[in-house]
C-alpha positions in Angstrom: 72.5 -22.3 37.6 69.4 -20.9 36.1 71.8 -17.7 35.1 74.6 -19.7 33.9 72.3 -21.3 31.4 71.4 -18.6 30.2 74.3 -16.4 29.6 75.7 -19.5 27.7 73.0 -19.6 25.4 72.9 -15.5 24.6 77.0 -15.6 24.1 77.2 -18.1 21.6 74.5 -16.6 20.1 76.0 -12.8 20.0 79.8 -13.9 19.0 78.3 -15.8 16.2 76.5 -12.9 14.9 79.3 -10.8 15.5 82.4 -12.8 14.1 80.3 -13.1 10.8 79.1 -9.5 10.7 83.3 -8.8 10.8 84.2 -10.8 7.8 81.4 -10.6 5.5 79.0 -7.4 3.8 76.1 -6.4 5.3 72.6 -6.5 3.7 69.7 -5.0 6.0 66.4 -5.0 5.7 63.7 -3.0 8.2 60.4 -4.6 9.2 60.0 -1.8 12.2 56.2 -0.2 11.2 53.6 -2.6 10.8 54.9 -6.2 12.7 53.7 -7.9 15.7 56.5 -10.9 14.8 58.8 -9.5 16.9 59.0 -11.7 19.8 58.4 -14.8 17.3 61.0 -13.7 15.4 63.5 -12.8 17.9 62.9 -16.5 19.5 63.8 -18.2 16.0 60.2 -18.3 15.0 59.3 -21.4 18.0 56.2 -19.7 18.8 53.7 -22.5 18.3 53.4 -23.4 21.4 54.1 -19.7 23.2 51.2 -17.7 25.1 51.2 -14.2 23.7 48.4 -11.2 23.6 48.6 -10.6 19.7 51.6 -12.7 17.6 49.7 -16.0 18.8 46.4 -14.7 16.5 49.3 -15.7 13.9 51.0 -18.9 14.7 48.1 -20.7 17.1 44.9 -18.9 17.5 44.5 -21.4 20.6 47.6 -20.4 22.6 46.2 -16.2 22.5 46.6 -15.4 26.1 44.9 -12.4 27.5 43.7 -11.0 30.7 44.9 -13.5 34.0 41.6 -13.1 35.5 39.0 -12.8 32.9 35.8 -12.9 35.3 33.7 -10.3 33.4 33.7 -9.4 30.0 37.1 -7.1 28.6 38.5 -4.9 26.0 41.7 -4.1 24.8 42.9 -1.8 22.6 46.2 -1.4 21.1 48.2 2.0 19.5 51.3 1.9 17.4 52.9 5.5 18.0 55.6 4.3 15.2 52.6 4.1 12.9 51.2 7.2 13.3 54.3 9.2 12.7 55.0 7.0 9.4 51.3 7.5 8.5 51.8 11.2 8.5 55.3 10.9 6.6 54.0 8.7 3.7 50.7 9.7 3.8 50.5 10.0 -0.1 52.5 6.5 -0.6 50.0 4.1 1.0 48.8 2.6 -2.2 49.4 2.7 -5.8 45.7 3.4 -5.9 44.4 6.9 -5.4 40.8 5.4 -4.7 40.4 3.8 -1.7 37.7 1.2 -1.0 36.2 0.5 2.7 38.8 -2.2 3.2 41.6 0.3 2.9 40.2 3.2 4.8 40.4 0.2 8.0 43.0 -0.9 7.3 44.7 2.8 6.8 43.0 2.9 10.4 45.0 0.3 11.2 48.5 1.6 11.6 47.6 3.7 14.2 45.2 1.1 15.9 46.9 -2.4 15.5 44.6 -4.2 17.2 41.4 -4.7 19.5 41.1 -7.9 21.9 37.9 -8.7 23.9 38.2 -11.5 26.6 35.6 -13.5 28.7 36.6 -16.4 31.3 36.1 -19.1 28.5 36.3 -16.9 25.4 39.1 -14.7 24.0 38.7 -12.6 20.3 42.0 -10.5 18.7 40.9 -8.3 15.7 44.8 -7.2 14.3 44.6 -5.2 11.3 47.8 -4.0 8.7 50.3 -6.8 9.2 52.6 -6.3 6.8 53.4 -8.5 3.8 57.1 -8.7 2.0 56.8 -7.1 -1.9 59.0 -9.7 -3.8 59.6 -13.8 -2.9 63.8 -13.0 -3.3 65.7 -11.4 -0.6 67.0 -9.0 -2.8 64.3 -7.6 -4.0 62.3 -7.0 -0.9 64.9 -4.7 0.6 63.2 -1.4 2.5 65.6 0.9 3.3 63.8 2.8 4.9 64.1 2.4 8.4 60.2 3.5 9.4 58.3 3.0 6.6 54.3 1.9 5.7 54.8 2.8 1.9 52.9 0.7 0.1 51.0 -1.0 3.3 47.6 -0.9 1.5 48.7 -3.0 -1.6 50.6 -5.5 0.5 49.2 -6.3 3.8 46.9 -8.6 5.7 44.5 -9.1 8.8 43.5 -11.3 11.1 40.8 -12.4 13.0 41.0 -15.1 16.2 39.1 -16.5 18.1 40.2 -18.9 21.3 37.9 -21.4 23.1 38.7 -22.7 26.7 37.0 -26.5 26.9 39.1 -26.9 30.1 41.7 -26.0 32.3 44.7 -27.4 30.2 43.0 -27.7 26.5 42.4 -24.7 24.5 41.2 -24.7 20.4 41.5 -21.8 18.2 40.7 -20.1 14.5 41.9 -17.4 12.7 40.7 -16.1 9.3 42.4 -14.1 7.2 42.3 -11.3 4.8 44.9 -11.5 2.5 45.6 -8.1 0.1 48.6 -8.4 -3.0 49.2 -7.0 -5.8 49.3 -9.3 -8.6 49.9 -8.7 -12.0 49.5 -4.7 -11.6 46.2 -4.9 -9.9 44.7 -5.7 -6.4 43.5 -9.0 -5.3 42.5 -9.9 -2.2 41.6 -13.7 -1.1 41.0 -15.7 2.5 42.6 -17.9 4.2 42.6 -20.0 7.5 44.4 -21.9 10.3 43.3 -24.0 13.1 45.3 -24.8 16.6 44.9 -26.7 19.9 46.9 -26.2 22.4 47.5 -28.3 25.8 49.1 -28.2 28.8 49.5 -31.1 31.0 51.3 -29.4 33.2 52.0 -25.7 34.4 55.1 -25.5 33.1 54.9 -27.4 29.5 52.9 -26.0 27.0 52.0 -28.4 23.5 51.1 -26.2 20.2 49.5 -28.1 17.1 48.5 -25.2 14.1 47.3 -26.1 10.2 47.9 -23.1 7.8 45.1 -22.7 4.9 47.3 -19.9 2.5 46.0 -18.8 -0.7 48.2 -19.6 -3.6 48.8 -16.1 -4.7 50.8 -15.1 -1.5 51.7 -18.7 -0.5 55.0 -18.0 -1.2 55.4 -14.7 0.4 54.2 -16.4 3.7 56.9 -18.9 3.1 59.4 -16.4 2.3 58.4 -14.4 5.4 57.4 -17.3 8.1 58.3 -20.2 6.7 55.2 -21.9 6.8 53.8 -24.3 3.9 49.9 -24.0 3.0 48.2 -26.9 3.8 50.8 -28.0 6.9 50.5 -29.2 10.3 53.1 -27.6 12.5 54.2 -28.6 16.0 55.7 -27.1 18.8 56.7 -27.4 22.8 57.2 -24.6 25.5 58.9 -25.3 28.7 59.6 -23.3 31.7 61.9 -24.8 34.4 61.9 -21.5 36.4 59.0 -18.4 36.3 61.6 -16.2 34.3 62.8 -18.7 32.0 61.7 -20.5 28.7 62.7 -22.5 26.0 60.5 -23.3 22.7 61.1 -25.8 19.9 58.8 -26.1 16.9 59.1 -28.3 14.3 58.0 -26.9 10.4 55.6 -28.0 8.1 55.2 -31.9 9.6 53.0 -32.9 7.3 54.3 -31.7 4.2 55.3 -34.5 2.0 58.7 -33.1 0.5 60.4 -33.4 4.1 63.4 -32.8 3.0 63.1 -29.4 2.2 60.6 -28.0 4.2 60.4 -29.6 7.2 62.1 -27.4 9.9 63.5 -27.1 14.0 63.2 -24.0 15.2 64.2 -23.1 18.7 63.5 -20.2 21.1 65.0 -18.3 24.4 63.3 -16.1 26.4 64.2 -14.9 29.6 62.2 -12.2 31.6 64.3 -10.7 34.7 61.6 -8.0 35.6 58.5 -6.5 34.2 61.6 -3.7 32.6 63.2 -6.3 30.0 63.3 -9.3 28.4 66.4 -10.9 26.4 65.3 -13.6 23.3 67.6 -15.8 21.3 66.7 -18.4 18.5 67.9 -20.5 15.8 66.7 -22.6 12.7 68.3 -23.7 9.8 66.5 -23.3 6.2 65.8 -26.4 4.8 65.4 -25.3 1.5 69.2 -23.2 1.7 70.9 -25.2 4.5 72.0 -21.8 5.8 71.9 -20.9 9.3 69.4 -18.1 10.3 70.3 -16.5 14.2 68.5 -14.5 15.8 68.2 -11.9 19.2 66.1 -9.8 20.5 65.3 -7.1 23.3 62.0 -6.4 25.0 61.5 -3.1 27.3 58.7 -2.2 29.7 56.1 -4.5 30.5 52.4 -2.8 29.7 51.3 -4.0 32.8 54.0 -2.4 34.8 51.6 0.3 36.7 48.3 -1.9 36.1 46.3 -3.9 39.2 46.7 -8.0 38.7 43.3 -7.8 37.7 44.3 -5.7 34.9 47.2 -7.3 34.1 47.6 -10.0 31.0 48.4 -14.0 31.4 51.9 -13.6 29.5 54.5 -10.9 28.9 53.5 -7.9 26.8 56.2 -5.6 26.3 55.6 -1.9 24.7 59.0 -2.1 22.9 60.7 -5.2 21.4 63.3 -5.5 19.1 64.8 -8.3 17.0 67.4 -9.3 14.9 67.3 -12.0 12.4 70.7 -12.7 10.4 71.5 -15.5 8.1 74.9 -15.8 5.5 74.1 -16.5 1.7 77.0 -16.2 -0.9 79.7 -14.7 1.5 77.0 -11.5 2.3 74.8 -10.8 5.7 71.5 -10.4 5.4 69.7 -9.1 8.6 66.4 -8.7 8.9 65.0 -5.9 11.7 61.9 -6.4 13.3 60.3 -3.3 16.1 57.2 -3.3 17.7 55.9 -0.5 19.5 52.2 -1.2 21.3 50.7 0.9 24.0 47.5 -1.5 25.4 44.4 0.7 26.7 
């Protein structure tokens, strides 16, 4: 049964994406350097409420889910061998800028070593540096055609910081600060921002994800444009696993933003996890704002704990490679957005 269920819910997905792709242009954009969305992404952005190692620093500080058995205090470390070998192709095209401050020397740093992670049995901290931002707020304009890419990282990037707190068994809170860095009006600016989550769990197999977003103005839109996400908005979501290898996620947008209409979004997730060698993700949401359907699928391969002890071994899935696929329709052309991450964890 559990099978059935889910080949249903990958097909439709797949013959949808390909009956479009046949009758319509393609547009293509590459997001495969500097993301940890991946996962999110590939599970139609319903992540609020999902345990993961890094992404959840992002979407619910509280829901950051590290070592299984955090009796002693740990660290974590995280490579990105995609962003090495881009750092050394575009090593002159980081920045406009040929000076570089302390800020970008890190976060230069950064797109070899994506992230750090320390855990305790009540306590969890995620340092990820060099997450990348989009250039332009219209989907035309923020094209990258090149497939691996981190030109321009330095002038359009940010970082995070979060922190998780255990108070019990089944309720967790969480921060994140960020560090925002744009270019605006031909020079640099960077600015902070915030967001706040709690995440419960009456049960082993339902998870409950509440997150508010603080976004500066000057990249407010860019985070829309690129997650969807309102400043100043509570967002909801639900996890459920009816078997060990299978879940399903459903978030709802921007709850407590007063124009409803247009912001206020269902997104739901797929994931299903055969093995510690793969993972298959699915998702859909529909913009509010468009009304156009956005699809998505997604691929991940070889779990990092695959030759660790259980003691080493994380609380969730973490996957060296994932891939997704994000496509949506606008005036009769396909737009698909690519997503790769590529983490080793030492």
């Amino acid at each position: 049964m559990k099978i059935k269920i889910v080949n249903i819910f990958f097909i439709i997905i797949l013959l949808e994406l390909v009956s479009i792709k046949i009758a319509c242009p393609d547009t293509n954009t590459y997001n495969m350097t500097n993301s940890l969305m991946t996962r999110a992404k590939a599970m139609g952005g319903a992540f609020f409420a999902v345990s993961d190692p890094l992404s959840s620093a992002f979407f619910n500080p509280a829901s950051v889910n590290l070592y299984r058995y955090p009796r002693s205090t740990r660290l974590a470390l995280f490579l990105n061998p995609v962003g090495a070998a881009s750092l050394v192709n575009d090593a002159n095209d980081l920045s406009i800028s040929k000076k570089y401050d302390s800020i970008d020397w890190v976060n230069t740093a950064g797109i070899l070593t994506k992230g750090f992670a320390i855990s305790r049995p009540a306590f969890s901290a995620v340092l990820i540096l060099s997450e990348e931002l989009p250039r332009q707020t219209l989907p035309d304009d923020q094209q990258n055609k090149d497939l691996f890419s981190s030109k321009g990282i330095l002038d359009w990037n940010y970082d995070v910081l979060a922190v998780k707190l255990r108070l019990a068994e089944q309720i967790s809170i969480g921060a994140s600060g960020f560090l925002f860095t744009s270019m605006t009006n031909d020079s640099l600016s960077r600015r902070f921002g915030s967001s706040y989550g709690i995440l419960i769990q009456p049960y082993s197999y339902i998870s409950v994800g509440v997150a508010y977003f603080d976004i500066p103005s000057n990249v407010a839109d860019l985070m829309f444009l690129q997650n969807r996400i309102i400043d100043e908005t509570i967002n909801v979501g639900i996890s459920i696993k009816p078997f060990n290898s299978l879940s399903f996620s459903l978030d709802s947008y921007n709850v407590s933003e007063d124009n409803a209409k247009i912001t206020r979004e269902l997104h739901m997730g797929a994931e299903f996890v055969p093995g510690k060698l793969l993972a298959m993700r699915a998702g859909f949401f529909r913009e509010k704002d468009t009304q156009n359907d956005v699809y998505s699928v997604g691929l991940g391969l070889i779990d990092n704990d695959l030759f660790r002890s259980t003691d080493d071994s994380f609380g969730s899935h973490n996957f060296a490679i994932n891939y997704g696929l994000q496509w949506k329709k606008l005036e009769n052309i396909n737009y698909y957005q690519h997503y790769l991450t590529f983490l080793l964890r030492f």
